[in-house]
N, C-alpha and C positions, 0 to 999 in steps of 0.2 A: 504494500500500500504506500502509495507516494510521500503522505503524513507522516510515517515513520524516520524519516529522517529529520525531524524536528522534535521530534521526542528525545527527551534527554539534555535541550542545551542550557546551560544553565543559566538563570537569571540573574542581571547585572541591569541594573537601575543604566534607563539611559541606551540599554544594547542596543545595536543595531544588524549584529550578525550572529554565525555560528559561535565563537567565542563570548555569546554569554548576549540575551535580549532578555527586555521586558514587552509587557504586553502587546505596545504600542509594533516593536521591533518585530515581534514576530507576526504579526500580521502584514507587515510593510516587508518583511522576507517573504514570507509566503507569497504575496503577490507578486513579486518583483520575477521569483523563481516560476513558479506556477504558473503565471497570468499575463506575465511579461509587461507588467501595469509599477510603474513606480510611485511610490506615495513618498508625500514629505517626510522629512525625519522627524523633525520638531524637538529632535533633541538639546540643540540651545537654547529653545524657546521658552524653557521653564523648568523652576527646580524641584527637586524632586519632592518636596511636601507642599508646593502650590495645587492643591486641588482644581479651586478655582480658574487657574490661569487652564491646564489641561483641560479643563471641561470648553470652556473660551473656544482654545485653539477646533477640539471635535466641533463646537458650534460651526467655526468657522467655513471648517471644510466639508461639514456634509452635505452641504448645500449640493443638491441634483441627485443624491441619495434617493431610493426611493422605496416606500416597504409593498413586501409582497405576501402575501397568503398561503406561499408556499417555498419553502427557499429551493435555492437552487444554485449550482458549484461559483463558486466564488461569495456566495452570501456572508454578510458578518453579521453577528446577533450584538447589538449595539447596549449597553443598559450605563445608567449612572448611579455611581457611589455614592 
């Protein structure tokens, strides 16, 4: 299963590759590898106990997003903390 190569890497505040992501990194690898789709990094854009500022920036960008009834391969399940 293609997934399985992203099991395992470890978390690192800020990651943006194999050597260690957070949330944000491993969805921005996934698609870059998978989907051939590049996402920002946003990893200068804020530190790492700004909740606020992170929620901002997703504001920002999900614009054209759009929800479906039924997912489908590339879907991301979006939720806030």
């Amino acid at each position: 299963m293609w997934s399985n190569k992203y099991v395992g890497i470890p978390y690192k505040q800020k990651g943006r590759d194999l050597n260690g992501i957070d949330c944000w990194g491993l969805l921005r690898l996934v698609y870059s590898e998978e989907f051939k789709i590049n996402l920002p990094s946003f990893a200068s854009d804020y530190t790492e106990d700004d909740t606020k500022r992170i929620q901002d920036l997703i504001a920002q960008y999900k614009e054209g997003w759009e929800q479906l009834d039924k997912p489908e391969p590339g879907c991301v399940y979006y939720f806030v903390y």
